[in-house]
N, C-alpha and C positions, 0 to 999 in steps of 0.2 A: 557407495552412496552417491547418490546423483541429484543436486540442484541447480532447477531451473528459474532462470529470472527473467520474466518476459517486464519491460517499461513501455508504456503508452504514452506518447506525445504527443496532442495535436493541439498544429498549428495554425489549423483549417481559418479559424476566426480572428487570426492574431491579424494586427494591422501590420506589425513588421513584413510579417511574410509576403502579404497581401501588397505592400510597398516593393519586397524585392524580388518578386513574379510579373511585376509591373516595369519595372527597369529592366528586366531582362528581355520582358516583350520588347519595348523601345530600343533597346542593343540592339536585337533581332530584326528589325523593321529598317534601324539603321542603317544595318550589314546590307541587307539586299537591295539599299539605292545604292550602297556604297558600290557594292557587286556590279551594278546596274550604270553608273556612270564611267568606274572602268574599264567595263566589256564596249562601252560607246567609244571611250579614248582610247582603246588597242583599235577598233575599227578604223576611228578619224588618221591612226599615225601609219596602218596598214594601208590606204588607202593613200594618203600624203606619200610615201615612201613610193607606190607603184605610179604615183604619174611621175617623178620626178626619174624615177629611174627608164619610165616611157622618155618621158624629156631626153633624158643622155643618150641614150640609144638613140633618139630621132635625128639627133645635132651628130651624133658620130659619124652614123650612115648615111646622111646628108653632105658633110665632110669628106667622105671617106668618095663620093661619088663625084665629088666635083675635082678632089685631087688626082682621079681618074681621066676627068674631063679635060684637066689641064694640060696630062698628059700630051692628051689626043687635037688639042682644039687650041683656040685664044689664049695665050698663056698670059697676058696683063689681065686682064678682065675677069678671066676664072680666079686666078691667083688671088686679085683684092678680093671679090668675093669668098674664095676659099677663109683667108685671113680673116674677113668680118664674121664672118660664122663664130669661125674659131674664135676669136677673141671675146662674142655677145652669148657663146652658148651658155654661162650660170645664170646672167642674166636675163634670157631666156626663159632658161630653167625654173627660173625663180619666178617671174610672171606667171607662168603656164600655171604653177602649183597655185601663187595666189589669188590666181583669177578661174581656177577650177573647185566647183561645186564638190565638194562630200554628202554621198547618199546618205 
């Protein structure tokens, strides 16, 4: 013997549901600025990250070329200079990043 029991329920007109098909959109709608202003701040800190790292690399081999100079040329003169480099390049670094525009 086989019994079948089919239940109909609709919700179609209920104000509940009607309320929580509506918070769901609004979740939804959330998610995608959310989406939307995180994908802007992985850019802003990818972007922060490659000039600062432009920065070190610029102050290294700037460094790096003058202590060559030294070698070769004025050893007071390059040397302070070498030294000031060396000693201003975070701060440097630091300017560069907060005085450069994010596309």
């Amino acid at each position: 013997m086989t019994l079948d029991v089919n239940v109909r329920i609709s919700f179609v007109d209920s104000p509940a549901v009607a309320e929580i098909f509506s918070i769901v959109k609004t979740i939804l709608q959330k998610q995608e600025l959310i989406m939307s202003a995180l994908d802007d701040l992985k850019a802003k800190v990818a972007a922060n990250t490659t000039v600062i790292g432009s920065a070190i690399t610029l102050l290294q081999g700037l460094k790096a070329k003058l202590d060559e100079a030294i070698a070769s040329g004025d050893p007071a003169a390059l040397q302070a200079l070498s030294d000031e480099i060396g000693a201003s390049g975070s701060a440097l670094a630091d300017a560069i990043v907060a005085n450069t525009p994010i596309p």
